[in-house]
C-alpha positions in Angstrom: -23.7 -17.1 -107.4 -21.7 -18.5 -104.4 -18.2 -18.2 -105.8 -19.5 -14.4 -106.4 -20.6 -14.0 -102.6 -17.3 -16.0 -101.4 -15.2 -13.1 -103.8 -17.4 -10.3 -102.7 -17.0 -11.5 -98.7 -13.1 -11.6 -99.4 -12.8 -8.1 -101.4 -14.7 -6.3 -97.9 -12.7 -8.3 -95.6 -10.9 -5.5 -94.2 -7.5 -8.3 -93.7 -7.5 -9.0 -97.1 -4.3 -7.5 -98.3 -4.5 -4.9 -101.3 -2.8 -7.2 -103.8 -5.4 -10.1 -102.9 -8.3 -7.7 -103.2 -7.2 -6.4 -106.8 -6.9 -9.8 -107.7 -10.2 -10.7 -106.8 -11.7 -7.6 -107.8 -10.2 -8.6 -111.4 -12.0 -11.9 -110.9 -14.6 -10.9 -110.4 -14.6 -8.4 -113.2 -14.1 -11.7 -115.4 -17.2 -13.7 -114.6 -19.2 -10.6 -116.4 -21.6 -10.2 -113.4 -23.9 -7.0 -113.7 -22.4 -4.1 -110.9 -25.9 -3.9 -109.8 -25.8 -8.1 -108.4 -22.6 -7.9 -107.3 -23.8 -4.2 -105.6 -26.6 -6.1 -104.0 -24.3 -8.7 -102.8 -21.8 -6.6 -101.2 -25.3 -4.8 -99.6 -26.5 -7.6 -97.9 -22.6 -8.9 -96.8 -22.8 -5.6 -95.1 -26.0 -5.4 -93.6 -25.5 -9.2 -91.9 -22.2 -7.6 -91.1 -23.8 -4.6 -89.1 -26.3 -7.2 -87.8 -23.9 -9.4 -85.5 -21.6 -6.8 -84.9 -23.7 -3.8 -83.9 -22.7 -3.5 -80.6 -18.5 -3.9 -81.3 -19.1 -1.5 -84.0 -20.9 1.3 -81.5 -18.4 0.6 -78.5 -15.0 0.5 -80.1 -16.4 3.4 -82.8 -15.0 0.8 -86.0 -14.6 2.3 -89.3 -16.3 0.9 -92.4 -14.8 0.7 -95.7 -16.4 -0.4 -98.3 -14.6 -1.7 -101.8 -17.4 -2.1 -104.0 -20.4 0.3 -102.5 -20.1 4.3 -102.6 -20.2 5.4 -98.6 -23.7 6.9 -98.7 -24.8 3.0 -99.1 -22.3 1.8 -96.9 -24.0 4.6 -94.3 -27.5 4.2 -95.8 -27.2 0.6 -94.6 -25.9 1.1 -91.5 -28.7 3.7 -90.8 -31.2 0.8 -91.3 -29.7 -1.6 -89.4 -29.3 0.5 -86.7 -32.8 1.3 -86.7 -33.7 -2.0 -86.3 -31.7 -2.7 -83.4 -32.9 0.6 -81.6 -36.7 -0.8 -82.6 -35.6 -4.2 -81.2 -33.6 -2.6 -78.1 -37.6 -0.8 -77.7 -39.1 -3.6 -77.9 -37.3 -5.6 -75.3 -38.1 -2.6 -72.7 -34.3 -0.6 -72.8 -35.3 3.1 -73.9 -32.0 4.2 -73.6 -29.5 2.4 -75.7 -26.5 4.0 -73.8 -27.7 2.2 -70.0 -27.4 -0.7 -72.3 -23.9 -0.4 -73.6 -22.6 1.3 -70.3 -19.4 -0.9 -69.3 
């Protein structure tokens, strides 16, 4: 399962170049692995992704592409996360998120 989450990590690497990804994406294709692990894999690569990068993401308004999830999951995900760092964020005592990212 670990040389599936190294491929899957390298496919979504937004520097991989295009021939490198089809390459893996053919890999991976080769090891028979059901869509729905490697699916749940690419998930959870993006929602630890979101995680440490929240704030980058929000200030420098980055653009997600995902190869392997359909971008309702890609959002879907990013909705959740989000809505755990606004509940954290509410937590800590900062009501508005904005004061927080203010340069």
């Amino acid at each position: 399962m670990e040389a599936i989450t190294k491929l899957v990590k390298f496919i979504e690497d937004p520097f991989t170049k295009e021939e490198e990804r089809e390459k893996a994406i053919s890999e991976l294709n080769l090891l028979g692995t059901p869509l729905s692990d490697i699916e749940e894999i690419a998930y959870t690569h993006w929602q630890n992704y979101f995680a440490e990068n929240i704030e980058d993401i929000l200030t420098k308004r980055l653009v997600i592409i995902s190869h392997l999830l359909p971008d309702d999951v890609v959002n879907q995900c990013f909705e959740n996360v989000f809505q755990e760092y606004r509940d954290k964020r509410k937590q800590m005592g900062i009501d508005d998120i904005r004061k927080f990212w203010a340069p």
